[in-house]
mmCIF file of the protein (N, C-alpha, C, O) and its ligand, coordinates in Angstrom:
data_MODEL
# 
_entry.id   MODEL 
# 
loop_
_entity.id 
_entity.type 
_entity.pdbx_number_of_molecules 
1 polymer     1 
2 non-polymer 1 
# 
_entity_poly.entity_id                      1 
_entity_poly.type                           'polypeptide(L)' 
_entity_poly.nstd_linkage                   no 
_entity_poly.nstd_monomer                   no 
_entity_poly.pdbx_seq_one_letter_code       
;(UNK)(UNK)(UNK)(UNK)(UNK)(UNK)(UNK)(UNK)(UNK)(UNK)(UNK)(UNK)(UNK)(UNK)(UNK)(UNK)
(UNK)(UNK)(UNK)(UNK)(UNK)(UNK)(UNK)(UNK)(UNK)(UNK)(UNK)(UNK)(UNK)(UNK)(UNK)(UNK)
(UNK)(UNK)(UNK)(UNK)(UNK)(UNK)(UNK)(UNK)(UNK)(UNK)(UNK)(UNK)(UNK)(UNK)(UNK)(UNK)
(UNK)
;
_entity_poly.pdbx_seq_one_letter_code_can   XXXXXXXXXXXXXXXXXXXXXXXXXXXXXXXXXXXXXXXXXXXXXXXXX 
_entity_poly.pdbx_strand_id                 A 
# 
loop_
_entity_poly_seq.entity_id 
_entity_poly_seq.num 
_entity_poly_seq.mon_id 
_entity_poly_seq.hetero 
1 1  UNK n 
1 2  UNK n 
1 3  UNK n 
1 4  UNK n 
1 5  UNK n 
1 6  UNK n 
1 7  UNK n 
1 8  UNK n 
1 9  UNK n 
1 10 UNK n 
1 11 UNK n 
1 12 UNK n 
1 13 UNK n 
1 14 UNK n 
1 15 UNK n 
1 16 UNK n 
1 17 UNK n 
1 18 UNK n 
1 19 UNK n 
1 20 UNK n 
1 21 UNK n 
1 22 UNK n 
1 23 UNK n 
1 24 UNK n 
1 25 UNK n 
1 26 UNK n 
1 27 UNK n 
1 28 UNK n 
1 29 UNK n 
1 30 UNK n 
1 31 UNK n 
1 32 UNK n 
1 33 UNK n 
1 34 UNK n 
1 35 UNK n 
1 36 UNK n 
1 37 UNK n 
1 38 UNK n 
1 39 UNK n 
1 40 UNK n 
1 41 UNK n 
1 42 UNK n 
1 43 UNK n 
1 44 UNK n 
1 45 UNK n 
1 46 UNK n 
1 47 UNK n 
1 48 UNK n 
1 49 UNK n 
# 
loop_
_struct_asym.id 
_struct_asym.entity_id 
A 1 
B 2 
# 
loop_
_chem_comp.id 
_chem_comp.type 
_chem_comp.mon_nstd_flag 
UNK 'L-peptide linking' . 
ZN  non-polymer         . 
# 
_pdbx_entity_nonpoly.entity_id   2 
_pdbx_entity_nonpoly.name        ? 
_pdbx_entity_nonpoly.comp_id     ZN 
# 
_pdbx_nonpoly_scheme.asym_id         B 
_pdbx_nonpoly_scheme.entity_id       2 
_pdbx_nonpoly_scheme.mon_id          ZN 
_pdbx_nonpoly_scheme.ndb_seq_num     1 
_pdbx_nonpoly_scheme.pdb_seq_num     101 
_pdbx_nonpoly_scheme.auth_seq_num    101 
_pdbx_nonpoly_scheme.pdb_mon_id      ZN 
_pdbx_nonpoly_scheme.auth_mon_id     ZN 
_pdbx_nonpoly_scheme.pdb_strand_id   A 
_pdbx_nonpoly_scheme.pdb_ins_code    . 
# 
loop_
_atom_site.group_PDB 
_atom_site.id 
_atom_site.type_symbol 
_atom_site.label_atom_id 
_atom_site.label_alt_id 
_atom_site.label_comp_id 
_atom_site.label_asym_id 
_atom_site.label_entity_id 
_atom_site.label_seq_id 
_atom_site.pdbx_PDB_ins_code 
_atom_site.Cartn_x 
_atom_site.Cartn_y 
_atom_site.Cartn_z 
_atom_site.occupancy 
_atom_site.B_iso_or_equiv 
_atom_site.pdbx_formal_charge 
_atom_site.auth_seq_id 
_atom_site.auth_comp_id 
_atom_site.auth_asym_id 
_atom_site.auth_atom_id 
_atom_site.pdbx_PDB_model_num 
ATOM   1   N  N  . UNK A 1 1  ? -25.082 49.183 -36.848 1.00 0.00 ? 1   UNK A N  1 
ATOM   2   C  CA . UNK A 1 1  ? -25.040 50.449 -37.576 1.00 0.00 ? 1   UNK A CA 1 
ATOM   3   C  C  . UNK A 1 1  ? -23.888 50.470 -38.561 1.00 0.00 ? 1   UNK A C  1 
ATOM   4   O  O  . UNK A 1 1  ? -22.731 50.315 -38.171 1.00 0.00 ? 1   UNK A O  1 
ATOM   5   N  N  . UNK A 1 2  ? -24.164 50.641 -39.703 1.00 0.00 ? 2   UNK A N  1 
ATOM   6   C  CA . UNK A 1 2  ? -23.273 50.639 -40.757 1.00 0.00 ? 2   UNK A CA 1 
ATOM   7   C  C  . UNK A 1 2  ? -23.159 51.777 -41.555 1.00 0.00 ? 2   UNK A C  1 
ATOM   8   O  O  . UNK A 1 2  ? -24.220 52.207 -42.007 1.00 0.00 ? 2   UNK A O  1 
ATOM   9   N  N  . UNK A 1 3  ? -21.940 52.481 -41.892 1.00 0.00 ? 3   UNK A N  1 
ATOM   10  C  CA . UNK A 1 3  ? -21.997 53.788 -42.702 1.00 0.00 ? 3   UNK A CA 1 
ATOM   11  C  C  . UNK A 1 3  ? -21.159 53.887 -43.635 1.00 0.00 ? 3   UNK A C  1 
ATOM   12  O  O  . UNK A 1 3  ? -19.937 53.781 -43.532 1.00 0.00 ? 3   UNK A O  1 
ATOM   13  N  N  . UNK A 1 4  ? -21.851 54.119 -44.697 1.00 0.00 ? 4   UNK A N  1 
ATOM   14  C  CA . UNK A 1 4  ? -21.220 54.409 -45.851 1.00 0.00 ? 4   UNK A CA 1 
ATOM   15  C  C  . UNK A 1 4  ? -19.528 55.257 -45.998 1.00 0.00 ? 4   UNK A C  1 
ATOM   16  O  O  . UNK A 1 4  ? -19.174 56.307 -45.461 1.00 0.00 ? 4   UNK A O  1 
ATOM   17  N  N  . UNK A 1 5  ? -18.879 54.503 -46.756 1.00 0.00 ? 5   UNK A N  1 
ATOM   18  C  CA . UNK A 1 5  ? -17.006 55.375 -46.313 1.00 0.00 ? 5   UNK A CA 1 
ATOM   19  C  C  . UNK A 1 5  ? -17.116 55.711 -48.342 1.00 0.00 ? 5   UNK A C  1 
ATOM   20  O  O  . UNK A 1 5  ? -17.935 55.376 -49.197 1.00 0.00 ? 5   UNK A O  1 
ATOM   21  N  N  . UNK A 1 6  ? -15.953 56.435 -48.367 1.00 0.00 ? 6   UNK A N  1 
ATOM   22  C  CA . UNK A 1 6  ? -15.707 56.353 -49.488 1.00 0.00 ? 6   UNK A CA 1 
ATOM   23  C  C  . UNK A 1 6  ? -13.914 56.049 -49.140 1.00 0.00 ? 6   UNK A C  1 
ATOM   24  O  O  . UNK A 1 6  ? -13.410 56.471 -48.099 1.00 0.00 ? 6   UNK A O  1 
ATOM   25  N  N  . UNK A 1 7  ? -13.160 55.320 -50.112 1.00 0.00 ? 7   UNK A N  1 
ATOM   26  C  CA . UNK A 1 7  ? -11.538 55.218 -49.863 1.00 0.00 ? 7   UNK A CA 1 
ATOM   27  C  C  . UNK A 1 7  ? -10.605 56.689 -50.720 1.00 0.00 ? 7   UNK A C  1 
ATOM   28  O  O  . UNK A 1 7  ? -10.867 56.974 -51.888 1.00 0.00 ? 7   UNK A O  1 
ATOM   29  N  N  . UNK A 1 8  ? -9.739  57.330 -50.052 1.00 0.00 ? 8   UNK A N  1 
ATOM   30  C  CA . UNK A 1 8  ? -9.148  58.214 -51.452 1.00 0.00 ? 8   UNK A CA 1 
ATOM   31  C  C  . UNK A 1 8  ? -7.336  57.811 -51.167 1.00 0.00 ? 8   UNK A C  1 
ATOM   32  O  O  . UNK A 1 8  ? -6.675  57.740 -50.131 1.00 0.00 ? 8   UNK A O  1 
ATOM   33  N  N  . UNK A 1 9  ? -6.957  57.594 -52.749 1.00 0.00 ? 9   UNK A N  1 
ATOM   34  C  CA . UNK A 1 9  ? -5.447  57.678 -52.464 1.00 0.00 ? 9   UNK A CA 1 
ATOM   35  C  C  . UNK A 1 9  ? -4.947  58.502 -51.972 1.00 0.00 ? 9   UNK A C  1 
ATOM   36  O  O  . UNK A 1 9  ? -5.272  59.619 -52.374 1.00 0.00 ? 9   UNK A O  1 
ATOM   37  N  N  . UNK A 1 10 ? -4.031  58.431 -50.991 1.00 0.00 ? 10  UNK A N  1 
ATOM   38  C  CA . UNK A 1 10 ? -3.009  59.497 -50.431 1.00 0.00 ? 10  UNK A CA 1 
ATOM   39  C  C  . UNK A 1 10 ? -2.038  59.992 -51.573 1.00 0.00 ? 10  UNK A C  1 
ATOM   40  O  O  . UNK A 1 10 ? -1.200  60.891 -51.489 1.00 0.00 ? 10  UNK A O  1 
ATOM   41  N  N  . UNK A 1 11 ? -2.226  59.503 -52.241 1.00 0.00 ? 11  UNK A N  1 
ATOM   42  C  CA . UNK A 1 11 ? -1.141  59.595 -53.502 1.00 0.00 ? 11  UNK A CA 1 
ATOM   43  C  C  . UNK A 1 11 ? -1.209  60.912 -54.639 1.00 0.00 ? 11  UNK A C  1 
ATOM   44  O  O  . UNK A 1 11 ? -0.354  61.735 -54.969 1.00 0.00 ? 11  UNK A O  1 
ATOM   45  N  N  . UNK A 1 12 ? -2.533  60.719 -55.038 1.00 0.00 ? 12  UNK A N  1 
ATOM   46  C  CA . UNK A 1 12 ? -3.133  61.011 -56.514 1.00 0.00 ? 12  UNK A CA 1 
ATOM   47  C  C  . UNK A 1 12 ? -4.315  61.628 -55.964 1.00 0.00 ? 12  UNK A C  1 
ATOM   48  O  O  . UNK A 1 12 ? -4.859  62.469 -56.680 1.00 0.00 ? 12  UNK A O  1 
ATOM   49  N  N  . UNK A 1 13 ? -4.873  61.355 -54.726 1.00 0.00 ? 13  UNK A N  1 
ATOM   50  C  CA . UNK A 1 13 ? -5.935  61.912 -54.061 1.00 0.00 ? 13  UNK A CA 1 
ATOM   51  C  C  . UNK A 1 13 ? -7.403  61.295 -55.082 1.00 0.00 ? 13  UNK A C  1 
ATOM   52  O  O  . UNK A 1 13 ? -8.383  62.022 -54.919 1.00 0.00 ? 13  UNK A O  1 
ATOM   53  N  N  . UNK A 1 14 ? -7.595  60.358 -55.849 1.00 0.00 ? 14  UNK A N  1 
ATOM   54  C  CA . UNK A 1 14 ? -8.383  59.716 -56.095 1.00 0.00 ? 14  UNK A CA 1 
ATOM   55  C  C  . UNK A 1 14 ? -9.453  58.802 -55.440 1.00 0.00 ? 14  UNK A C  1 
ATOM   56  O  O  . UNK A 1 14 ? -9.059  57.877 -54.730 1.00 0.00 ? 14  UNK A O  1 
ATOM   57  N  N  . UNK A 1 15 ? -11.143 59.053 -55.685 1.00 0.00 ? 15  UNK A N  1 
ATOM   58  C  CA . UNK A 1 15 ? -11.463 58.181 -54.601 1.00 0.00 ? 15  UNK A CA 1 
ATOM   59  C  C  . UNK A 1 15 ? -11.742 56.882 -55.612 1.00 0.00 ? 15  UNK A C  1 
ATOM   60  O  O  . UNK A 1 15 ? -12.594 56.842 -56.498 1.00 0.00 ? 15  UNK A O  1 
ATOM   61  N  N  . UNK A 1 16 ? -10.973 56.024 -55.314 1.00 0.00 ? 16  UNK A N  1 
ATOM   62  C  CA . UNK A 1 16 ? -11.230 54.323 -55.884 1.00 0.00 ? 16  UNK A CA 1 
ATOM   63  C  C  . UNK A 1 16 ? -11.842 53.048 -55.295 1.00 0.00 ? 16  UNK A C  1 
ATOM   64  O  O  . UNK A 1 16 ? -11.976 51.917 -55.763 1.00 0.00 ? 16  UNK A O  1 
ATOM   65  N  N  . UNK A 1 17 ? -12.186 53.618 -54.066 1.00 0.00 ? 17  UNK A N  1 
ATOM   66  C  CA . UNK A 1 17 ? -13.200 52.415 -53.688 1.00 0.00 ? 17  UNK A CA 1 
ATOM   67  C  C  . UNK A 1 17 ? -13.810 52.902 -52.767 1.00 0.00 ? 17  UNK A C  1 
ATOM   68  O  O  . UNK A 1 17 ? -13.444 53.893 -52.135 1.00 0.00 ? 17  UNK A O  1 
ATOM   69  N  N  . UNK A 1 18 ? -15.203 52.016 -52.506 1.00 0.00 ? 18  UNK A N  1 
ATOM   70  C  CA . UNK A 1 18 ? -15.952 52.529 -51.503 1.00 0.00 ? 18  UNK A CA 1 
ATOM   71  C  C  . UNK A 1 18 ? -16.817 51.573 -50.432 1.00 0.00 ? 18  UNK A C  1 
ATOM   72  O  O  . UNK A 1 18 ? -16.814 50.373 -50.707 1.00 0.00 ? 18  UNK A O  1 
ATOM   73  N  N  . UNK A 1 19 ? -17.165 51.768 -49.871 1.00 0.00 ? 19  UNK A N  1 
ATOM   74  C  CA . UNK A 1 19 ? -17.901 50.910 -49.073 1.00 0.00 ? 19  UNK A CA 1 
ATOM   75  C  C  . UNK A 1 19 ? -18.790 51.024 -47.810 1.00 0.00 ? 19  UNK A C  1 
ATOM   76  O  O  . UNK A 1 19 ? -19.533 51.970 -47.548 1.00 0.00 ? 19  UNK A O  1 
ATOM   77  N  N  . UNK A 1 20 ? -18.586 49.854 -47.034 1.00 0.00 ? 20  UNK A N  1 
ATOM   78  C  CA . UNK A 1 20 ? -19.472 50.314 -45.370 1.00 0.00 ? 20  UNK A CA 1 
ATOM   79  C  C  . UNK A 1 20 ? -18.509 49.898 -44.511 1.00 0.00 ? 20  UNK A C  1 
ATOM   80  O  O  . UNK A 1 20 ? -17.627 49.244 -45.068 1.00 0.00 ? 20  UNK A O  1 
ATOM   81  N  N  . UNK A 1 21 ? -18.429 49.993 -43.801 1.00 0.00 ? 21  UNK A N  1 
ATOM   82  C  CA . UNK A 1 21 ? -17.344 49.928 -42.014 1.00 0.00 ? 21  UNK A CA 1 
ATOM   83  C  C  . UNK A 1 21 ? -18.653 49.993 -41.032 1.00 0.00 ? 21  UNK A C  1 
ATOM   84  O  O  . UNK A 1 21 ? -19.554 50.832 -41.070 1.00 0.00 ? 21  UNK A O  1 
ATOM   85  N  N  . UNK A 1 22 ? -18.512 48.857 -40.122 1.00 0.00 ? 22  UNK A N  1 
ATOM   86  C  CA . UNK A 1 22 ? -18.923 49.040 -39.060 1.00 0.00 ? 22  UNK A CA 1 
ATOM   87  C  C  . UNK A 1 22 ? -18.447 50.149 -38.000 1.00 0.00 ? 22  UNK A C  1 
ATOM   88  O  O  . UNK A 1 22 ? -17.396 49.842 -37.437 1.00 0.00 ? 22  UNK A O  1 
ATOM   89  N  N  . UNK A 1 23 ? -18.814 50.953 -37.747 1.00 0.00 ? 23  UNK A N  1 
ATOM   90  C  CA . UNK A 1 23 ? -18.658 51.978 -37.138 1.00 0.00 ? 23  UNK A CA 1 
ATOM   91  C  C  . UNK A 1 23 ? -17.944 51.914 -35.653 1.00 0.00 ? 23  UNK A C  1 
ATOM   92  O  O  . UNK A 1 23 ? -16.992 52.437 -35.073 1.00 0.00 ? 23  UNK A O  1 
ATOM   93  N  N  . UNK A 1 24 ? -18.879 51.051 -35.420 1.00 0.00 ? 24  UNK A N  1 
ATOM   94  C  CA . UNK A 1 24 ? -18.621 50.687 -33.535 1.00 0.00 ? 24  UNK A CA 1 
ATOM   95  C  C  . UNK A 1 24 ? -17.291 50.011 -33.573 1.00 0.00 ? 24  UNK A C  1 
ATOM   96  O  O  . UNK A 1 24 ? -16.530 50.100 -32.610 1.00 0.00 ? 24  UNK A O  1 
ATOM   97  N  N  . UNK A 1 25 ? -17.017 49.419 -34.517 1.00 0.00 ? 25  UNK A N  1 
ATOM   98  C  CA . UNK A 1 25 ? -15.811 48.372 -34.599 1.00 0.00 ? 25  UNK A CA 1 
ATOM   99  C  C  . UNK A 1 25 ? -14.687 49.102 -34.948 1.00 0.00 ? 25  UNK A C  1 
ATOM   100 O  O  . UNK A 1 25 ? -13.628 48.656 -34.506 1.00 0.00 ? 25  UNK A O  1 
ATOM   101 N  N  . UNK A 1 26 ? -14.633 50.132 -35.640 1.00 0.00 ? 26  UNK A N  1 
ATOM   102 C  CA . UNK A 1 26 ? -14.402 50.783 -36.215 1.00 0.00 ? 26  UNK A CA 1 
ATOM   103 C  C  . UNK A 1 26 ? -14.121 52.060 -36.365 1.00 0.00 ? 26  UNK A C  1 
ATOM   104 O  O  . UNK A 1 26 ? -13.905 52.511 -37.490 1.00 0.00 ? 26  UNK A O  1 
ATOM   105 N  N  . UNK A 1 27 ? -14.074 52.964 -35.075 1.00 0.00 ? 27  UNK A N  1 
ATOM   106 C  CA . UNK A 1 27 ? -14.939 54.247 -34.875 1.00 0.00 ? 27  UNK A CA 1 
ATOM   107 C  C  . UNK A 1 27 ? -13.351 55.174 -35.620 1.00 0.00 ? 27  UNK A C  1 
ATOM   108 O  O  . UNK A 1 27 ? -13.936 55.845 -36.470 1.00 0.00 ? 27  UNK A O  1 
ATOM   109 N  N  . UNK A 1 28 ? -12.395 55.416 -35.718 1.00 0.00 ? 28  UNK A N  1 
ATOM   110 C  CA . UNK A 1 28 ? -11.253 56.347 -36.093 1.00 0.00 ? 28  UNK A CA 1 
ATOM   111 C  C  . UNK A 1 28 ? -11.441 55.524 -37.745 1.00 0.00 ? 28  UNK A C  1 
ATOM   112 O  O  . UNK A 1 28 ? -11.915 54.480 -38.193 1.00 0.00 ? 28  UNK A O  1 
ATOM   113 N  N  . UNK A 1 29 ? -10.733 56.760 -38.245 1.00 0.00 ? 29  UNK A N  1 
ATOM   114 C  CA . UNK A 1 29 ? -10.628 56.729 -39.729 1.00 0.00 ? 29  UNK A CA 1 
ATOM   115 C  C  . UNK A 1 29 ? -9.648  55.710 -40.214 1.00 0.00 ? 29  UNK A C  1 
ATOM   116 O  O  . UNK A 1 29 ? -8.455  55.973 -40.062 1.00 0.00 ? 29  UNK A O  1 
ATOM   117 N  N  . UNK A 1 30 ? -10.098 54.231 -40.955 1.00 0.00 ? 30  UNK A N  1 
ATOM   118 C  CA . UNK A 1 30 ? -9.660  53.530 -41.165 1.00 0.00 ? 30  UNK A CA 1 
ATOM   119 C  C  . UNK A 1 30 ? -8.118  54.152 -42.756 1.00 0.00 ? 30  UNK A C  1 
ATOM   120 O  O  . UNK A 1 30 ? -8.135  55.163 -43.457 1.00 0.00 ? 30  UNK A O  1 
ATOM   121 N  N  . UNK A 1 31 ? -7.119  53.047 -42.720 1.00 0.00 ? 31  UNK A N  1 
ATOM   122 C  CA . UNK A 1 31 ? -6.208  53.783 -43.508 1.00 0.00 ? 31  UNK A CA 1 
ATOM   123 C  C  . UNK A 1 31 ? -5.481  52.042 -43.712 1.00 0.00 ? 31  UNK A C  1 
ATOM   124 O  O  . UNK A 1 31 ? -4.897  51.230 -42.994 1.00 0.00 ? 31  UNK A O  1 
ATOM   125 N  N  . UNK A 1 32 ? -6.053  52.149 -45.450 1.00 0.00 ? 32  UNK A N  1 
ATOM   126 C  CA . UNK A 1 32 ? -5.977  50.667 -45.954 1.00 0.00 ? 32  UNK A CA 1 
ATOM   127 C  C  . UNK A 1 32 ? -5.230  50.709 -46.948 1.00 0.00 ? 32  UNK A C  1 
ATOM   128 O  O  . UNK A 1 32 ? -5.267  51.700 -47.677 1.00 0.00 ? 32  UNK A O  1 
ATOM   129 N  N  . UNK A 1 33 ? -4.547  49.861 -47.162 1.00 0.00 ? 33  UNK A N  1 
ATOM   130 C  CA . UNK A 1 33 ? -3.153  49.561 -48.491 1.00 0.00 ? 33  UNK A CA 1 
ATOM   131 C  C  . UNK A 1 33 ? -3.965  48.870 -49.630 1.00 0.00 ? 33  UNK A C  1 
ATOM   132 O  O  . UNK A 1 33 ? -4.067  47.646 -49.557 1.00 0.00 ? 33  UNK A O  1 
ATOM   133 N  N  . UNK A 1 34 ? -4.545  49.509 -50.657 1.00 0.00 ? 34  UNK A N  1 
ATOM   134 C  CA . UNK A 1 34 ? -5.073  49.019 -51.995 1.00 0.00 ? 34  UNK A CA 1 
ATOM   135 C  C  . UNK A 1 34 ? -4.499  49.359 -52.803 1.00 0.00 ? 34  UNK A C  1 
ATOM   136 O  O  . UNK A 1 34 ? -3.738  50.312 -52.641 1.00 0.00 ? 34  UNK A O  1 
ATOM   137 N  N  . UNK A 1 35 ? -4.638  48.612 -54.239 1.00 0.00 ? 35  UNK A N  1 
ATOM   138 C  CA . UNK A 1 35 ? -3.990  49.027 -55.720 1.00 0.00 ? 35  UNK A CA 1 
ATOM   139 C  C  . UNK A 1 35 ? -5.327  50.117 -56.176 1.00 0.00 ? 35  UNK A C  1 
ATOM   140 O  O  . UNK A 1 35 ? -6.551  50.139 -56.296 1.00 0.00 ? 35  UNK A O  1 
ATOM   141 N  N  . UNK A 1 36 ? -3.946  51.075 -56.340 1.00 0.00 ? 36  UNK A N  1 
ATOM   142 C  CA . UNK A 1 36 ? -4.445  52.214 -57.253 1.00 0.00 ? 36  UNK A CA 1 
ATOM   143 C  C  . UNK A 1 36 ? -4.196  52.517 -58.723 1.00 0.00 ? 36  UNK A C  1 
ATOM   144 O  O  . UNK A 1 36 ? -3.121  52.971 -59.116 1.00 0.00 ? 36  UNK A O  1 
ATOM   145 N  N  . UNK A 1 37 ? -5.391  52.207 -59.649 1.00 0.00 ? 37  UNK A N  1 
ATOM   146 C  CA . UNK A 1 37 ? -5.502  51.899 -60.643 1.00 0.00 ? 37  UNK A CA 1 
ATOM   147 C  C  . UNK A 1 37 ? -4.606  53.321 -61.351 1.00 0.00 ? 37  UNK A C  1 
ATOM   148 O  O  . UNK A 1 37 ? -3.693  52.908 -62.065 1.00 0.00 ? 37  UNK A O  1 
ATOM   149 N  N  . UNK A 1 38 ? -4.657  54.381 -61.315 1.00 0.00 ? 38  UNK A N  1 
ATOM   150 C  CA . UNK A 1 38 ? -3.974  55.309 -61.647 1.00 0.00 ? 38  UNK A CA 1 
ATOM   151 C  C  . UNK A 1 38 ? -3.083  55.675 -61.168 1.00 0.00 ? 38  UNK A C  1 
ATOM   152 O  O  . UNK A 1 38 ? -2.839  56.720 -61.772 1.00 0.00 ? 38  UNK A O  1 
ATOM   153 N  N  . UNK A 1 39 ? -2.253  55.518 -60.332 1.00 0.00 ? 39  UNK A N  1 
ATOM   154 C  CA . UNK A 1 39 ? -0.694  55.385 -59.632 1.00 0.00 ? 39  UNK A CA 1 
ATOM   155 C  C  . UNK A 1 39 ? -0.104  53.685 -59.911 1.00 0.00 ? 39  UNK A C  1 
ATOM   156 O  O  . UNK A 1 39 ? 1.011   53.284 -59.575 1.00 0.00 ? 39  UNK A O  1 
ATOM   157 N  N  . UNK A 1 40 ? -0.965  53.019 -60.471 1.00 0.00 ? 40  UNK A N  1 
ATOM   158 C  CA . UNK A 1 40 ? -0.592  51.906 -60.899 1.00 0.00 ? 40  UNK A CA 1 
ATOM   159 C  C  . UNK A 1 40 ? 0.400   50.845 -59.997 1.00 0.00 ? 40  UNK A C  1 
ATOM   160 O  O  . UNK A 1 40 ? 1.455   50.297 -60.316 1.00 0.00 ? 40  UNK A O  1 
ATOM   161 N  N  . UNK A 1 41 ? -0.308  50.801 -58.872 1.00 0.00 ? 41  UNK A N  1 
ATOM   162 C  CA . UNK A 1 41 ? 0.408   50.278 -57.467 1.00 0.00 ? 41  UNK A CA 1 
ATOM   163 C  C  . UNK A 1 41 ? -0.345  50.538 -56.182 1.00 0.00 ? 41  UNK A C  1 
ATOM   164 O  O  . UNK A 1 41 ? -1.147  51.469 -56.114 1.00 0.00 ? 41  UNK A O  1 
ATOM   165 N  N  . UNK A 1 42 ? -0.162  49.933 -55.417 1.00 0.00 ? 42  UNK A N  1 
ATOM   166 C  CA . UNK A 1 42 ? -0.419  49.526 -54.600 1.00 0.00 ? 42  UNK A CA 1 
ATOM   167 C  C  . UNK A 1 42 ? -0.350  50.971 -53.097 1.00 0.00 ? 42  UNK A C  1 
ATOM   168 O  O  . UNK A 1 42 ? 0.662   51.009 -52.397 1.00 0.00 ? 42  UNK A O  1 
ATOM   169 N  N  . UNK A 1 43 ? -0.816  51.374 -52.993 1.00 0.00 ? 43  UNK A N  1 
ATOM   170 C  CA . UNK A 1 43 ? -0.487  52.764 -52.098 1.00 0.00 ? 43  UNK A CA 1 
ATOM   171 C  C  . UNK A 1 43 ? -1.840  52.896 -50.887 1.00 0.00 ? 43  UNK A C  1 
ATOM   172 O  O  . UNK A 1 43 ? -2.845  52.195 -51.009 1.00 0.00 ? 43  UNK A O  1 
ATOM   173 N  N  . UNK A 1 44 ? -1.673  53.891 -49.745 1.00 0.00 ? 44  UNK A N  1 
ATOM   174 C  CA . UNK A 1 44 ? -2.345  53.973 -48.494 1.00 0.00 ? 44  UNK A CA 1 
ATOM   175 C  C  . UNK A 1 44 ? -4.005  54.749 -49.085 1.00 0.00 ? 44  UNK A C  1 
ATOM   176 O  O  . UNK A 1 44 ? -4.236  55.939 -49.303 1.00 0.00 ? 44  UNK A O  1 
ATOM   177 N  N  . UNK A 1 45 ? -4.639  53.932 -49.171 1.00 0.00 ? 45  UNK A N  1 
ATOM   178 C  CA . UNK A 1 45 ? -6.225  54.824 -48.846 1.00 0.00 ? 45  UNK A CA 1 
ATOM   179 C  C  . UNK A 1 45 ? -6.326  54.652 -47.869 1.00 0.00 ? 45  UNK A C  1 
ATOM   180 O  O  . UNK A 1 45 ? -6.029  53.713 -47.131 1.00 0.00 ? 45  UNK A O  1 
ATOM   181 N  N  . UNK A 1 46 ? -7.117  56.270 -47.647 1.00 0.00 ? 46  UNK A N  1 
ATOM   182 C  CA . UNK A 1 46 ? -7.726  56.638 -46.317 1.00 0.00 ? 46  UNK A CA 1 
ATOM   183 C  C  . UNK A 1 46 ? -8.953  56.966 -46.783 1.00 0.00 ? 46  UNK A C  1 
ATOM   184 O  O  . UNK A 1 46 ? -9.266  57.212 -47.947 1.00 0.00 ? 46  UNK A O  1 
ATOM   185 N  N  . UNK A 1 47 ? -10.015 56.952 -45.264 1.00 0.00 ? 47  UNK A N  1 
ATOM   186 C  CA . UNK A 1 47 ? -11.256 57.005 -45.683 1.00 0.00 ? 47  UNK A CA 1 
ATOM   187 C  C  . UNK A 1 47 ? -11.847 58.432 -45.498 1.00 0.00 ? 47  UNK A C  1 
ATOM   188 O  O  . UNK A 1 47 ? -11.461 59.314 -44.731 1.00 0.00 ? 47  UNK A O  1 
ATOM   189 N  N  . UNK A 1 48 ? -12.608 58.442 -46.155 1.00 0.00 ? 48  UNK A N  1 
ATOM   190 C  CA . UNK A 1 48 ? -13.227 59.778 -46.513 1.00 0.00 ? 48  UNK A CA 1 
ATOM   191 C  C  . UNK A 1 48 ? -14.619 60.007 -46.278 1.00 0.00 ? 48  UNK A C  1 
ATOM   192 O  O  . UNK A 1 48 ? -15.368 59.185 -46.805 1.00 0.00 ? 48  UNK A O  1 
ATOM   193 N  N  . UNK A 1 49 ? -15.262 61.127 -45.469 1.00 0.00 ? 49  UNK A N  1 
ATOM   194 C  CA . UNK A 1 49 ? -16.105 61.020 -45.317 1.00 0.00 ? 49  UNK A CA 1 
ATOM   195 C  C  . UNK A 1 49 ? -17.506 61.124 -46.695 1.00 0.00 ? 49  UNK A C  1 
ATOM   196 O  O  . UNK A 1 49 ? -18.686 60.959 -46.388 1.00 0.00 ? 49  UNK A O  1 
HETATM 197 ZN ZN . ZN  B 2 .  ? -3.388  56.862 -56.603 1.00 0.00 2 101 ZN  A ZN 1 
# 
């Protein structure tokens, strides 16, 4: 079972990436360090439903 996430900066509150997460593997709200194209660095996305 796979479900659609969307990522948003904690920063700028932008959503910049998106994807699927295995759920089962996965089940609490993942919180990932990507470059944010408009804070221009590297900062915490969290996932969004
Ligand atoms: Zn940002």
């Amino acid at each position: 079972m796979r479900e659609f996430v969307e990522f948003e900066c904690t920063t700028c509150r932008r959503r910049n990436y998106t994807g699927d997460k295995n759920k089962k593997a996965h089940p609490e709200r993942l919180e990932l360090k990507k470059f944010c194209p408009f804070c221009r660095k590297h900062t915490v996305h969290k996932e969004q439903k």
